[in-house]
Backbone as a printed PyTorch tensor [residue, N CA C, xyz], in Angstrom:
tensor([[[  6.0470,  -6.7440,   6.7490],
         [  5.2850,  -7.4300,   5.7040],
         [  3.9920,  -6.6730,   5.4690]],

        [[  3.9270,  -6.5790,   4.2050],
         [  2.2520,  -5.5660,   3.8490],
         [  1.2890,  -6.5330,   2.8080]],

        [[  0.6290,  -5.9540,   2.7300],
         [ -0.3340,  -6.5610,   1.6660],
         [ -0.1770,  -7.3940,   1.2250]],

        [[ -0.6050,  -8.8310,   1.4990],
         [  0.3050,  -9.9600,   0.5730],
         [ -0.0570, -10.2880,  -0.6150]],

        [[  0.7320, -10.4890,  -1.7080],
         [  0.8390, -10.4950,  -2.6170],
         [  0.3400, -12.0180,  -3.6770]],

        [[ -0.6910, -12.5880,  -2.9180],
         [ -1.2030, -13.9330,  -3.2810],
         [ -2.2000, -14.0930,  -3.7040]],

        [[ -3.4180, -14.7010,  -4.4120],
         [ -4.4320, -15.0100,  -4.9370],
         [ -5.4870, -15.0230,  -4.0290]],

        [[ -6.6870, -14.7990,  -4.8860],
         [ -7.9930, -14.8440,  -3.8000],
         [ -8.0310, -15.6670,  -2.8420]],

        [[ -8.0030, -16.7320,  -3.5060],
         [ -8.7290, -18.1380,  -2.6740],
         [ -7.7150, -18.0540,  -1.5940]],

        [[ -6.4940, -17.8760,  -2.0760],
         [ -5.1600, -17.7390,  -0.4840],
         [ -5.8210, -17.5030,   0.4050]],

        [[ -6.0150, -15.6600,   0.1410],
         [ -6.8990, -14.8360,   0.6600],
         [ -7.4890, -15.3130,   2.1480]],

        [[ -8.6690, -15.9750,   1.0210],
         [ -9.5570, -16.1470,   1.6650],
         [ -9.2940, -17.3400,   2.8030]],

        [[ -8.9080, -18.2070,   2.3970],
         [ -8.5210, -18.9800,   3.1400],
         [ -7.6180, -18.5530,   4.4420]],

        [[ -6.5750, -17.5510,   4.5370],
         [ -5.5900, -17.2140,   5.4770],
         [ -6.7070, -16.5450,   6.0900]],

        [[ -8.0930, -15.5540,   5.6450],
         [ -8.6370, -15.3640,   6.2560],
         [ -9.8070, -16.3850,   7.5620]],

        [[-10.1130, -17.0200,   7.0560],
         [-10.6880, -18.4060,   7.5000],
         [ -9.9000, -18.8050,   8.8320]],

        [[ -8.5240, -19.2750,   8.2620],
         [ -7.8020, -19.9080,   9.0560],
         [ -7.1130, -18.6890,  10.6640]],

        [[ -7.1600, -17.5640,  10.2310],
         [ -7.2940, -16.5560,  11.5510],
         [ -8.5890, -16.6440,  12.1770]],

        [[ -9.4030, -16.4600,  11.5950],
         [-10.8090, -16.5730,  12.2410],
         [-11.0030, -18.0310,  13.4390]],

        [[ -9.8400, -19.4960,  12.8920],
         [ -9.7910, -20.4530,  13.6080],
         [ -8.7760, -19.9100,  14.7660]],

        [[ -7.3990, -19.5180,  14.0210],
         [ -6.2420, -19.3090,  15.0490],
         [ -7.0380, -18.6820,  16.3850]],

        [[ -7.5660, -17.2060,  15.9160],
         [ -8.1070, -16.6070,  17.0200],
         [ -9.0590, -16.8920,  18.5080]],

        [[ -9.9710, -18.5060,  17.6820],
         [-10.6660, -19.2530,  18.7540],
         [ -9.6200, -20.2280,  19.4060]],

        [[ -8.6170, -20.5080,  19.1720],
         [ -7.5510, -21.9540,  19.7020],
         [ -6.7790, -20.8420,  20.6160]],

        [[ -6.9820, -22.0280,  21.5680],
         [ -6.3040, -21.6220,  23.0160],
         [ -5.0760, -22.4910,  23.6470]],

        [[ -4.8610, -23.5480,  22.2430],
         [ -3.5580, -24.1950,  22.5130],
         [ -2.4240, -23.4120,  21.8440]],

        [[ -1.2890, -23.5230,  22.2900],
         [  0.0250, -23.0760,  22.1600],
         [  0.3260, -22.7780,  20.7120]],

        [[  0.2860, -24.1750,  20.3710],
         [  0.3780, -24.3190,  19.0320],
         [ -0.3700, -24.8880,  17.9550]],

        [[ -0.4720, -25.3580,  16.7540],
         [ -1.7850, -25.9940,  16.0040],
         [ -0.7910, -26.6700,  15.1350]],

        [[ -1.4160, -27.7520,  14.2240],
         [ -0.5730, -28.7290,  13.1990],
         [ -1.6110, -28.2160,  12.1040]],

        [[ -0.8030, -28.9690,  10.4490],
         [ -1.6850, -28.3770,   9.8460],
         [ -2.4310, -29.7850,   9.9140]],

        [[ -2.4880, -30.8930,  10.3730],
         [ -3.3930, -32.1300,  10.3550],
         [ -4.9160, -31.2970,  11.5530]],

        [[ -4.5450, -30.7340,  12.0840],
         [ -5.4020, -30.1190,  12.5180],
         [ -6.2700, -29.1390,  12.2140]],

        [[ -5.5600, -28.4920,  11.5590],
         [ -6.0860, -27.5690,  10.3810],
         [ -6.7940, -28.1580,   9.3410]],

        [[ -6.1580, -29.3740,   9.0010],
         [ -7.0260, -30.0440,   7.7220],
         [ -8.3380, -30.1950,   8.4770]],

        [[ -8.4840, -31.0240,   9.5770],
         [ -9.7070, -31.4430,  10.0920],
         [-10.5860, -30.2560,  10.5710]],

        [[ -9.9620, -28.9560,  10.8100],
         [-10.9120, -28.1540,  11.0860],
         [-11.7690, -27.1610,   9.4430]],

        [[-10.9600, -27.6580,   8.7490],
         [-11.5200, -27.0010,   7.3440],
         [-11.5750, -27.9120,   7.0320]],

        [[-10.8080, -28.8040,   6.5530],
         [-11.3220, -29.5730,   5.0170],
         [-10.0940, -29.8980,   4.1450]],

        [[ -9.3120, -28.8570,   4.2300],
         [ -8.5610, -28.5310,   3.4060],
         [ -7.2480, -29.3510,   3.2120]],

        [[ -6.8050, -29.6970,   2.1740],
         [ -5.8460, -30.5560,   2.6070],
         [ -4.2940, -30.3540,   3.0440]],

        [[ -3.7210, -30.8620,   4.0020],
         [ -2.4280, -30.4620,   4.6050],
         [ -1.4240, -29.7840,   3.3030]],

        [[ -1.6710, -30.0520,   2.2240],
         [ -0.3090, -29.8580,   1.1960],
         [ -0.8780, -28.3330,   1.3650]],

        [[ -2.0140, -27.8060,   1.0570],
         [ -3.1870, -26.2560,   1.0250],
         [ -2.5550, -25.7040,   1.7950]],

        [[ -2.5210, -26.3090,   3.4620],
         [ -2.3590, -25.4550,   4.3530],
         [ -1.1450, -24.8410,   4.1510]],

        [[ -0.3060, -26.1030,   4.1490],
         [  1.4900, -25.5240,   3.9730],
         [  1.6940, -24.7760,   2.9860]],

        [[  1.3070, -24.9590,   1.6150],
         [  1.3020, -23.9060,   0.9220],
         [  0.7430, -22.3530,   1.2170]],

        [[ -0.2430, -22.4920,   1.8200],
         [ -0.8000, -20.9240,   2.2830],
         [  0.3250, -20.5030,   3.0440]],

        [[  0.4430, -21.2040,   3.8440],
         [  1.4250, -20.9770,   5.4140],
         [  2.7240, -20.7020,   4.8440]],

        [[  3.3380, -21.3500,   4.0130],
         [  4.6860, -21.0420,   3.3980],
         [  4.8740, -19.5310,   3.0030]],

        [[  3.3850, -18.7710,   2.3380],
         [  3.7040, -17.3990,   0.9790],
         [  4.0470, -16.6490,   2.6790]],

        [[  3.9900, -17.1290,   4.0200],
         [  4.1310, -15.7520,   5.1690],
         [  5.2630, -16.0130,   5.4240]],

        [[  6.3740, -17.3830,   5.1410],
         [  8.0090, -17.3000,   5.1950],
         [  7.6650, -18.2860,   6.2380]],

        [[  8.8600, -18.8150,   6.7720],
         [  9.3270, -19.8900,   7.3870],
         [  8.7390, -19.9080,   8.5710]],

        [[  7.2150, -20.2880,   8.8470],
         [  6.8060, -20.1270,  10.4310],
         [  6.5380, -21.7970,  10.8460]],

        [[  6.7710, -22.6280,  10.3160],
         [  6.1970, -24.2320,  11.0730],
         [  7.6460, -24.8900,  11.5100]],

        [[  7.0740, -25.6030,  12.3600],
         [  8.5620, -26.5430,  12.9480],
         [  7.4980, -28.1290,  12.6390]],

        [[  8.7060, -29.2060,  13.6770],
         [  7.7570, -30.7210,  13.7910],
         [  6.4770, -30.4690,  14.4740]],

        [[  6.4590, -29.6570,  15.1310],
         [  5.9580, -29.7740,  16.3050],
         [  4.3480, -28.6720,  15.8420]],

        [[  4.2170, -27.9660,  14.4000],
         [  2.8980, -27.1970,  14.0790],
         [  3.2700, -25.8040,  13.9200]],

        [[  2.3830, -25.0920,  14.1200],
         [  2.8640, -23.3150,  14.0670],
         [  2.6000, -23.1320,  15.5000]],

        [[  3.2140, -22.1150,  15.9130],
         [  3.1240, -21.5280,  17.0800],
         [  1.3910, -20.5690,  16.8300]],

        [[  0.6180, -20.7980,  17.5870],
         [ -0.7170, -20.4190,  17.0780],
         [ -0.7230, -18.4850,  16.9520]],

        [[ -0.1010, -17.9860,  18.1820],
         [  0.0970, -16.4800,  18.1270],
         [  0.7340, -15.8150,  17.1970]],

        [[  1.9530, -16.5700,  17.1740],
         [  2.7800, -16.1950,  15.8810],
         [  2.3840, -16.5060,  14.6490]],

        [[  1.4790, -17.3800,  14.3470],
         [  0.7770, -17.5210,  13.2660],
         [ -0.2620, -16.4520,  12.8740]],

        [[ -0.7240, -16.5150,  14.1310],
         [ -2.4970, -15.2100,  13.9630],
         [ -1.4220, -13.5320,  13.4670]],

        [[ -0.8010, -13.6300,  14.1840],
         [ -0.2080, -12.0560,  14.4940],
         [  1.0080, -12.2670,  12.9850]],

        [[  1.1710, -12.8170,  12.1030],
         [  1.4960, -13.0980,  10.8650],
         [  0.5630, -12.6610,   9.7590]],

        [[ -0.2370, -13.8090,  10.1120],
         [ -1.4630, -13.4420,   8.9780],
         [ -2.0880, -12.3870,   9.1460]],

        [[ -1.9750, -11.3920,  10.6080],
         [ -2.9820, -10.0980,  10.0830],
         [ -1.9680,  -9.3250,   9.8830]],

        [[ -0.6870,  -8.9710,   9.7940],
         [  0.2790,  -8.2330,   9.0300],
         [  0.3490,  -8.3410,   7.6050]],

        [[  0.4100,  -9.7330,   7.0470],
         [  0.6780, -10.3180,   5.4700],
         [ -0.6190,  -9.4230,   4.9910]],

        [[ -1.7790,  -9.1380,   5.3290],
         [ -3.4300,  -9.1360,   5.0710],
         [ -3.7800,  -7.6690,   5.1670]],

        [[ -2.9090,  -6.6340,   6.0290],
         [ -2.9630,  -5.4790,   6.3560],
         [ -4.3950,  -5.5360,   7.4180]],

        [[ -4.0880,  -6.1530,   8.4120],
         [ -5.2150,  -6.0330,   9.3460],
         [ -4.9110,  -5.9140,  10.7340]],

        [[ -3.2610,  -5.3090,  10.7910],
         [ -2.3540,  -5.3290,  12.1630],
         [ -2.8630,  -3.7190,  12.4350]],

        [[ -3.6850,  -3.1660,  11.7170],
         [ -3.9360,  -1.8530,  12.1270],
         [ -5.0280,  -1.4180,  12.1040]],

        [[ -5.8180,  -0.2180,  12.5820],
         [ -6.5680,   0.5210,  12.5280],
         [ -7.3180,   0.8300,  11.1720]],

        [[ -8.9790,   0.5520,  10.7230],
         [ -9.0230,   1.2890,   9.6210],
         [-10.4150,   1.5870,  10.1070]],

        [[-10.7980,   3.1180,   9.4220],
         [-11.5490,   4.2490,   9.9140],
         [-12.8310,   4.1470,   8.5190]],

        [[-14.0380,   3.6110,   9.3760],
         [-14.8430,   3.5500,   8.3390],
         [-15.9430,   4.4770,   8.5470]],

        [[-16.5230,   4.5360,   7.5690],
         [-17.6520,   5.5830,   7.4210],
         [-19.2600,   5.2440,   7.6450]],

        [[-20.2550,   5.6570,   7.7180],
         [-21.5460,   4.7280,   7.2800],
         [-22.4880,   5.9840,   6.0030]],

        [[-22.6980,   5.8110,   4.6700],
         [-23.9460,   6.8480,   4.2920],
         [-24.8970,   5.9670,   3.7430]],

        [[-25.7360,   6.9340,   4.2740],
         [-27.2960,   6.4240,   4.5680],
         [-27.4200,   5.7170,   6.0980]],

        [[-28.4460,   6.6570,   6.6650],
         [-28.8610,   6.7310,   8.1700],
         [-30.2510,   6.2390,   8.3440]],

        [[-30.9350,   5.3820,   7.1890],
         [-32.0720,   4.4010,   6.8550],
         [-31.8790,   4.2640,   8.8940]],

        [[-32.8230,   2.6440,   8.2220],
         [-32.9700,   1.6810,   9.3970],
         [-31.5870,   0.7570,   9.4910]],

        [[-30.7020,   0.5570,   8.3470],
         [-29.9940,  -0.1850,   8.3060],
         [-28.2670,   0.3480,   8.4290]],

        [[-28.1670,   1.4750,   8.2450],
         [-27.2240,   2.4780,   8.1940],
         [-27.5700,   2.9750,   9.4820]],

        [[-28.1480,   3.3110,  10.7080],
         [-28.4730,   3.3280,  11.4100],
         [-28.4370,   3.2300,  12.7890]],

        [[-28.4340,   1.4830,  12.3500],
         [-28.3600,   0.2130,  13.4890],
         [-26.4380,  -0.0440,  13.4270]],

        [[-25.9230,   0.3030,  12.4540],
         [-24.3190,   0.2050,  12.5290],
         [-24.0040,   1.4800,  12.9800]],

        [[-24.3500,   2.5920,  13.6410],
         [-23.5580,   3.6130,  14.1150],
         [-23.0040,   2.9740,  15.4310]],

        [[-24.4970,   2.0900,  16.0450],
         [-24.0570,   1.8190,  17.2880],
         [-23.8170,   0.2720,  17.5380]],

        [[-23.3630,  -0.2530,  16.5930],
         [-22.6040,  -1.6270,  16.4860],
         [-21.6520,  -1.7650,  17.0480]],

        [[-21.3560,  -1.9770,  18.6330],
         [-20.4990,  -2.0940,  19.5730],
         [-19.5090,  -3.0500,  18.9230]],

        [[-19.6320,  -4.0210,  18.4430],
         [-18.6480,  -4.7160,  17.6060],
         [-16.9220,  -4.2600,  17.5050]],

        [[-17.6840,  -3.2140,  16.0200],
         [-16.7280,  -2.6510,  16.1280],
         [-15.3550,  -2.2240,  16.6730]],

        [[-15.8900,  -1.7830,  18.2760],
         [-14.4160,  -1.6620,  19.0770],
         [-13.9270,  -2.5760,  19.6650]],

        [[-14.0990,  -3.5940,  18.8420],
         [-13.1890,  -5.1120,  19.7870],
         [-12.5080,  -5.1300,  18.6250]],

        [[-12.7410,  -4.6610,  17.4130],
         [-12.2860,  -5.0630,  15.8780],
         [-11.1560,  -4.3040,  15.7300]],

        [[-10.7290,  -4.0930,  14.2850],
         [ -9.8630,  -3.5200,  14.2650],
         [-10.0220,  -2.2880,  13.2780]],

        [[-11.5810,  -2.3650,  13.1620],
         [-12.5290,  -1.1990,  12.3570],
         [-12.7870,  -0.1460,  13.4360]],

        [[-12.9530,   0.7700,  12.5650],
         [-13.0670,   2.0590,  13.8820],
         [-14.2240,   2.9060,  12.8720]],

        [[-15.7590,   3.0820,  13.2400],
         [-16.2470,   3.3100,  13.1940],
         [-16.5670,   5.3340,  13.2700]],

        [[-15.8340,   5.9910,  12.5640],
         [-16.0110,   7.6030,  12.8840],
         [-16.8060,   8.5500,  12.2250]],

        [[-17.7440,   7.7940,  11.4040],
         [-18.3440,   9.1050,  11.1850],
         [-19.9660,   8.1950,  10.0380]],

        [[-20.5830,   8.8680,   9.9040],
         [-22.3290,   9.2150,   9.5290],
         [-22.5600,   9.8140,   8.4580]],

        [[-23.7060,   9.6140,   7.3270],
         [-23.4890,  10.6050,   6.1400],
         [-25.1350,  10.4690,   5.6490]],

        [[-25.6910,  11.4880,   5.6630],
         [-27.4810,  11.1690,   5.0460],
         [-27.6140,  12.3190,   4.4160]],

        [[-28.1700,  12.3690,   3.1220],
         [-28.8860,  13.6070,   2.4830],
         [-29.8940,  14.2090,   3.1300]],

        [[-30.5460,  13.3300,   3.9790],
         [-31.2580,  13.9640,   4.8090],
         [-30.8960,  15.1990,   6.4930]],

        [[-30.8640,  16.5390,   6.2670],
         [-30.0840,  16.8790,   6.8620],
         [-30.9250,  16.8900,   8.4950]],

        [[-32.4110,  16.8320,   8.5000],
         [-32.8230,  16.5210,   9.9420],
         [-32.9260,  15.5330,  10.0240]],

        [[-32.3790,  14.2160,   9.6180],
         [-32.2570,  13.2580,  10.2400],
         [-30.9120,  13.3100,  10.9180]],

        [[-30.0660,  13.7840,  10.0290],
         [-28.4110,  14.0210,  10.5310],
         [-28.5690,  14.5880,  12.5040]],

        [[-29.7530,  15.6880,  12.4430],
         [-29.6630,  16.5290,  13.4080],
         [-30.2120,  15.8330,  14.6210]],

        [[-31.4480,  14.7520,  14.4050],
         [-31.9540,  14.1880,  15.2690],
         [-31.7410,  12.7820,  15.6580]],

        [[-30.9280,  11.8030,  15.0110],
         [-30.5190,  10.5350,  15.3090],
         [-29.3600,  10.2460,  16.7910]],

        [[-29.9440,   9.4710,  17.2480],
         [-28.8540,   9.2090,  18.8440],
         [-27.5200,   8.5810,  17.8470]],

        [[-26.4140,   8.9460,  18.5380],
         [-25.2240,   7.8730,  17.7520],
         [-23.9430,   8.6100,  18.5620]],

        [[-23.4850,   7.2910,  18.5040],
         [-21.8320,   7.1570,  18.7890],
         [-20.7350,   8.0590,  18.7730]],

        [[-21.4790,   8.2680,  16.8880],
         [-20.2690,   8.3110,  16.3890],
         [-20.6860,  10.1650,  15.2160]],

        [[-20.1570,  11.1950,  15.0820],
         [-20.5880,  12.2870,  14.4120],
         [-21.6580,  12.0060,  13.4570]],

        [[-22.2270,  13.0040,  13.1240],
         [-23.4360,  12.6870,  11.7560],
         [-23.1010,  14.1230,  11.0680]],

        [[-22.6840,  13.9480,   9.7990],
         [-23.1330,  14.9600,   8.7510],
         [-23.7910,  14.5710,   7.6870]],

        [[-24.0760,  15.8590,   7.0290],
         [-24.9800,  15.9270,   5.9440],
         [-24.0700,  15.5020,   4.7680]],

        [[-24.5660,  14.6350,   3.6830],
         [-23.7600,  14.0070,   2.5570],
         [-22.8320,  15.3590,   1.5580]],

        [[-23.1260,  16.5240,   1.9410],
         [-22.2300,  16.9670,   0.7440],
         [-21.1430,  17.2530,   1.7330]],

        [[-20.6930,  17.3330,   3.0270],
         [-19.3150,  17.4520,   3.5370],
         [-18.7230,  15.9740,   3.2920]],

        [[-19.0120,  15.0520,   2.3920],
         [-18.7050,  13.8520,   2.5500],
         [-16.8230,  13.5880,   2.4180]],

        [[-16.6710,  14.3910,   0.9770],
         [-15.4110,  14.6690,   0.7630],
         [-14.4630,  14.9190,   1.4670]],

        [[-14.6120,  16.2980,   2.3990],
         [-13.9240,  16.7800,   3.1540],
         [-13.7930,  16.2190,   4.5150]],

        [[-15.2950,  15.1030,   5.2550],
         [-14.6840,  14.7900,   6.2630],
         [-13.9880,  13.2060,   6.3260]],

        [[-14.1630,  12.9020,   4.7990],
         [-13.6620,  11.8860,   4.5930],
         [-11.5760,  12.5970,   4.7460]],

        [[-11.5580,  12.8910,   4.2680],
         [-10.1810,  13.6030,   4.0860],
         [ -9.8160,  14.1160,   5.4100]],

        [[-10.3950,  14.4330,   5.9210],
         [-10.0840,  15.1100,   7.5310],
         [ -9.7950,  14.2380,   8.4650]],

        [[-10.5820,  13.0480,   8.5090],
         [-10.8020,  11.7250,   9.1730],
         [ -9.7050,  10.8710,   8.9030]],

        [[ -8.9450,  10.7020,   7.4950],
         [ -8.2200,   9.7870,   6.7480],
         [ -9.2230,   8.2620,   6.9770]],

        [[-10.6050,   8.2640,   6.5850],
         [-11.4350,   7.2050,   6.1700],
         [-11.4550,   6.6630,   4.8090]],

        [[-11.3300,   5.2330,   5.1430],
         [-10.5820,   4.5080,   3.9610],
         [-11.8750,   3.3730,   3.4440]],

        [[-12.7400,   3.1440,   4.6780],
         [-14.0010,   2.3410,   4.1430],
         [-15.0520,   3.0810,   4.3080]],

        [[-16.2390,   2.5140,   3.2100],
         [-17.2940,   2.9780,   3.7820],
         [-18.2760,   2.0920,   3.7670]],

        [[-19.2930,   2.1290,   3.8330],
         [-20.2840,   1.1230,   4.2630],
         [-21.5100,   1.8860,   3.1460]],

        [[-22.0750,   1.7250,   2.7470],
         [-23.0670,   1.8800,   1.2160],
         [-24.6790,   1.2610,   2.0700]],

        [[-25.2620,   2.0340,   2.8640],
         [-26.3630,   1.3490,   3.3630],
         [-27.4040,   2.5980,   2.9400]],

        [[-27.3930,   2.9480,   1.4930],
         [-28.4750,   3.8910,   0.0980],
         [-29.6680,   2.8300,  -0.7220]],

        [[-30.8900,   3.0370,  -0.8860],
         [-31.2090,   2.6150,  -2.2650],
         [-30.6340,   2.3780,  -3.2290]],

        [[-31.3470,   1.7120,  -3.9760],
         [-30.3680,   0.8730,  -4.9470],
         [-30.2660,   2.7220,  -6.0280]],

        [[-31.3270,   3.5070,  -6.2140],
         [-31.2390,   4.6900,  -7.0230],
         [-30.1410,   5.7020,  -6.8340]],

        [[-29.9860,   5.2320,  -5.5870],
         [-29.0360,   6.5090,  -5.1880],
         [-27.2200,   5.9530,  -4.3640]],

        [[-27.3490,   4.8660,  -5.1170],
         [-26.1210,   3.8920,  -4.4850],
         [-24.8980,   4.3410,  -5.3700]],

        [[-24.9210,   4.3600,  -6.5400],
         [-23.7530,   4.7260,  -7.2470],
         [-23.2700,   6.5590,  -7.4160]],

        [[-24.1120,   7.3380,  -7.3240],
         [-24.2000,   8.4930,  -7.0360],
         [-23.2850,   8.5850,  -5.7730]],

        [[-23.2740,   7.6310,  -4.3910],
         [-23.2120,   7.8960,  -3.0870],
         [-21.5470,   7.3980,  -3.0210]],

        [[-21.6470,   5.6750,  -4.0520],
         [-20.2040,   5.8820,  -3.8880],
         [-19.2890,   6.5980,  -4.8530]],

        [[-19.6890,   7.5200,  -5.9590],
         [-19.3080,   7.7460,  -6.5950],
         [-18.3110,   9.2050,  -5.6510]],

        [[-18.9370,   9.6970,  -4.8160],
         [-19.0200,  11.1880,  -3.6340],
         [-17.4880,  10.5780,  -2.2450]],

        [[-17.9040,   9.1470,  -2.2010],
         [-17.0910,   8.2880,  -1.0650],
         [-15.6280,   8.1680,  -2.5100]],

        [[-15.5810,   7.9930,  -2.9730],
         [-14.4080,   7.8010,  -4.0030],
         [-13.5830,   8.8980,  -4.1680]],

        [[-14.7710,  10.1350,  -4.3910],
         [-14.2090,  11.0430,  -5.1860],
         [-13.1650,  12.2510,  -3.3760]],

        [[-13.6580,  11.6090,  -2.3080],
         [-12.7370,  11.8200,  -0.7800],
         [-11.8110,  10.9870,  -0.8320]],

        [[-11.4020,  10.0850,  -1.3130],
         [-10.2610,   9.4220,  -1.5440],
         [-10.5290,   8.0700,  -0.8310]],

        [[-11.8160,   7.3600,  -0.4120],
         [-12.0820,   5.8050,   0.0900],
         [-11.3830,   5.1750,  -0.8460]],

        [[-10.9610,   3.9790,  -0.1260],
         [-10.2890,   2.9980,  -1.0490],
         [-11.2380,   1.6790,  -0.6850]],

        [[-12.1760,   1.3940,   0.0530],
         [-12.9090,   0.6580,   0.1160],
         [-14.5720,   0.7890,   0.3350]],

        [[-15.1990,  -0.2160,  -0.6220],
         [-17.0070,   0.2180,   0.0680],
         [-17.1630,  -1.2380,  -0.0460]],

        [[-17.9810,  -1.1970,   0.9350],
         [-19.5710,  -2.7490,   1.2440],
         [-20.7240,  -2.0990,   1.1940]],

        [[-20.9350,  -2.2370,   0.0870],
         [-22.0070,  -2.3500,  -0.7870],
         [-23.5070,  -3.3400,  -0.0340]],

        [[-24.5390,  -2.4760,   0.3820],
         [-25.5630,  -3.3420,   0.6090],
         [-26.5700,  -3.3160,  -0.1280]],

        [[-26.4970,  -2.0450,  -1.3750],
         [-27.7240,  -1.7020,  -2.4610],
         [-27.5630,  -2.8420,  -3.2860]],

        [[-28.8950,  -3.3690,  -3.8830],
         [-28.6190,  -4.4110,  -4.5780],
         [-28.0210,  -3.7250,  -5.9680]],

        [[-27.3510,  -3.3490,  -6.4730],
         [-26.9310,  -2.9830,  -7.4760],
         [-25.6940,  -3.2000,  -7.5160]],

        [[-24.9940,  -3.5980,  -8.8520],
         [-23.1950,  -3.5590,  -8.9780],
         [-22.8980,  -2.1930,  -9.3600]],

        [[-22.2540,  -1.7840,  -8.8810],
         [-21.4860,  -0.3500,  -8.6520],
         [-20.2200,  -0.0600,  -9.8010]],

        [[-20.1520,   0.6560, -10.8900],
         [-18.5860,   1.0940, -11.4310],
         [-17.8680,   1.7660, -10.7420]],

        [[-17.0570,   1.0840, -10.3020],
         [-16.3260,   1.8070,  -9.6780],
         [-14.7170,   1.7110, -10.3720]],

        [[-13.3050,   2.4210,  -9.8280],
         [-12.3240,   2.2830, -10.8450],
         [-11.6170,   0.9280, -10.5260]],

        [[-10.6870,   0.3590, -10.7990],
         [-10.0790,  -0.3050, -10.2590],
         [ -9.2760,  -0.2410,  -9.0690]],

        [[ -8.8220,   0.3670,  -8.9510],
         [ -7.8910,   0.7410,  -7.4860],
         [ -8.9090,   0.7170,  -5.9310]],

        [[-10.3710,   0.4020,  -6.6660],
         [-11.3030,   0.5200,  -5.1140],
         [-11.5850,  -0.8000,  -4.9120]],

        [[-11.2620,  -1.2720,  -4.2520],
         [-11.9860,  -2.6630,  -3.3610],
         [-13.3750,  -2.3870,  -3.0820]],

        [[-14.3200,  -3.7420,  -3.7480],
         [-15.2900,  -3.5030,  -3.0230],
         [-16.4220,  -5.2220,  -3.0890]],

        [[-17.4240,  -5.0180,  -2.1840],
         [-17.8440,  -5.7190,  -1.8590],
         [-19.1560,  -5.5740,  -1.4880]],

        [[-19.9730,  -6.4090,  -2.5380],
         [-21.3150,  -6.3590,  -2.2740],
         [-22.1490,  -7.2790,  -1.5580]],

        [[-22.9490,  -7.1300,  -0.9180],
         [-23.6770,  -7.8190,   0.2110],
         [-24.9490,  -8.4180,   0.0300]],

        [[-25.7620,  -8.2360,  -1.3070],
         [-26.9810,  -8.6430,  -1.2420],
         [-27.7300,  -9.9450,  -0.8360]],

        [[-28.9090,  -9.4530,   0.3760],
         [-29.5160, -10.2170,   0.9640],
         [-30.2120, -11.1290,   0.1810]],

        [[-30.8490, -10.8580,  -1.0380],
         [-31.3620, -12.0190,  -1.9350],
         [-30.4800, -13.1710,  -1.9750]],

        [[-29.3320, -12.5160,  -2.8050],
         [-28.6190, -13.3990,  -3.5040],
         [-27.8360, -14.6080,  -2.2530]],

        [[-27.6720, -14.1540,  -1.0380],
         [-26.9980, -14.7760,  -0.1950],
         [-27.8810, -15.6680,   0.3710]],

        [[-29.1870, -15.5830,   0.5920],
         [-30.3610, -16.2370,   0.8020],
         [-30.6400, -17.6920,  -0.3440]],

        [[-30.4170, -17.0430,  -1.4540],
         [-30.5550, -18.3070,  -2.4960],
         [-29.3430, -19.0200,  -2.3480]],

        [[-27.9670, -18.6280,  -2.5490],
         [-26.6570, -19.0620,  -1.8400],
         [-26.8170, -20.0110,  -0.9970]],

        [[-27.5410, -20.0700,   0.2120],
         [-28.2630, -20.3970,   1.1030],
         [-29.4770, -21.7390,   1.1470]],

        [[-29.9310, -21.2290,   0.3100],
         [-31.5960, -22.1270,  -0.0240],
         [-30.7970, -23.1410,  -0.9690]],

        [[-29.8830, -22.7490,  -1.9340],
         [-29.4370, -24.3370,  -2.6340],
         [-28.6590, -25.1110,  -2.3280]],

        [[-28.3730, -25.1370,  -0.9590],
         [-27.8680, -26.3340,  -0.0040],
         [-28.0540, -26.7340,   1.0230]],

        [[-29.5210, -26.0060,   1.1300],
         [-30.5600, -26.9440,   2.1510],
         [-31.1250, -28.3870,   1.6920]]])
């Protein structure tokens, strides 16, 4: 099973609901349980649960076989090799984001126009200078990248991450990015998530 072929909100939700599977340490889960841990209502769940094929009995989903479902349907049963450009304060602090290796992100490589910063930063993980971006994107087979540029120099940066063949960026410049269709992407801004935030306090 690859990429599943269902609507955002699915999405998002199958995502949600792994994020629960993964904390439950019982055998199995119901979706009455599921309702009460989201919200959501039992007909939701079964419908989500149904687009992965026949996994519930009387008795709930088997919780493993559920988790280890949904990150196949989602493409998250594997390895993906992300990048970081811009070696700021904030681009930086993710070289050495231990995180990472519990995940299923793999953290390989560094990218700054600045080429003595490239030379002098402690890290994990390689550092080059932004114009090998292409090539060690391609060398690497890196598929995300992480956008931690000024907002001036953000579309320029993923425009360089695209043109190596990324199929994904997270976006932290406050700016919306053109990018083509075939790129996934995802922007992060701290304002906007803050007000997000502030109007349901």
């Amino acid at each position: 099973m690859k990429n599943l072929e269902v609507s955002t909100p699915t999405k998002k939700r199958l995502l949600y609901l792994l994020k629960i599977l993964e904390k439950n340490k019982a055998i199995s889960i119901t979706s009455s349980q599921i309702e009460e841990e989201t919200g959501w209502s039992r007909d939701t769940v079964r419908k989500d649960v149904s687009a992965l094929g026949g996994l519930g009995s009387a008795s709930g989903y088997e919780t493993a076989h559920l988790s280890s479902t949904i990150r196949k349907a989602l493409g998250l049963d594997k390895k993906h090799r992300l990048c970081v450009v811009g070696l700021g304060r904030l681009g930086s602090a993710y070289l050495n984001f231990r995180t990472f290796n519990a995940s299923e992100f793999e953290l390989v490589a560094g990218f700054d126009t600045n080429v003595n910063r490239v030379e002098i930063l402690s890290s994990l993980v390689p550092l080059y200078p932004a114009y090998k971006m292409a090539e060690i994107i391609r060398r690497f087979s890196i598929d995300i990248g992480l956008l931690c540029v000024p907002e001036d120099q953000a579309q320029s940066a993923a425009d360089k991450l695209i043109a190596g063949g990324i199929c994904g960026i997270v976006n932290f410049a406050p700016i919306v990015l053109k990018v083509p269709p075939n790129i996934s992407i995802r922007n992060v801004f701290v304002i906007d998530e803050l007000r997000a935030l502030a109007a349901f306090l």
